[in-house]
N, C-alpha and C positions, 0 to 999 in steps of 0.2 A: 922420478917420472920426468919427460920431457917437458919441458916448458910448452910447447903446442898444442903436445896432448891434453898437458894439466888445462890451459883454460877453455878446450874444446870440453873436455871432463865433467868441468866444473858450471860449464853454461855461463860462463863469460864471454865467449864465442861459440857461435852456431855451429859452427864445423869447425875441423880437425886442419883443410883445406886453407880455411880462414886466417887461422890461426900462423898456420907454418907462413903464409904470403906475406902477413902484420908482422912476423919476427924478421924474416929476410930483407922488406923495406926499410928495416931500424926505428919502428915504432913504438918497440916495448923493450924496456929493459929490466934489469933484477938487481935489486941492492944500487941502483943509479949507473950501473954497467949495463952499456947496448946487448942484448942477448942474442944469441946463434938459437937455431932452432934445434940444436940438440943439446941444449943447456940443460942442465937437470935443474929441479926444484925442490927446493926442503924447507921444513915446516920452520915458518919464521922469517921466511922471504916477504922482500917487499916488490912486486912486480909493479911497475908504471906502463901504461898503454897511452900514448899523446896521439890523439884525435887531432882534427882540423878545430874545432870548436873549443878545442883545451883537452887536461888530460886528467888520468883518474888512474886511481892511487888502490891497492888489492894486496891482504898482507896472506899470506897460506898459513893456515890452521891445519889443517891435516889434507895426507894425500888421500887421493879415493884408490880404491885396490880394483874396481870394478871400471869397464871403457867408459861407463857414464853413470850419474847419481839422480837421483829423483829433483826437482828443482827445488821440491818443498823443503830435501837436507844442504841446499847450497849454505844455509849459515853457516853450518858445520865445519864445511870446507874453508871454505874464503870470508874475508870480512873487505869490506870497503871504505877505506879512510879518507 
């Protein structure tokens, strides 16, 4: 799954929109490599998002098969280190 999708997916970001904008300004990367937005994502990855106020840290647990997940199964998905 796309990197934009996945955290549009996962409700890390509200939109899919959001998502693709945050990867193209080089704000998120994967495994500590800047990510393109049509980077894939596999279970195991460590995604970084660096904010203005500092950054935070998302490791994938599994992909979602569906455009989007219930919020109540985000653990499932992603974890937050």
């Amino acid at each position: 799954m796309r990197i934009d999708k996945w955290l549009s997916s996962v409700n890390v970001v509200k939109r899919r929109t959001v998502a693709s904008d945050m990867v193209k300004s080089g704000v998120v990367s994967i495994n500590g490599i800047q990510a393109k937005p049509s980077k894939d994502v596999a279970v195991g990855d460590k995604i970084t998002i660096r904010y203005l106020a500092g950054a935070k840290e998302y490791q994938v647990l599994k992909i979602p098969t569906t455009k989007t997940i219930p919020k109540t199964q985000k653990e499932e998905f992603v974890r937050e280190l």
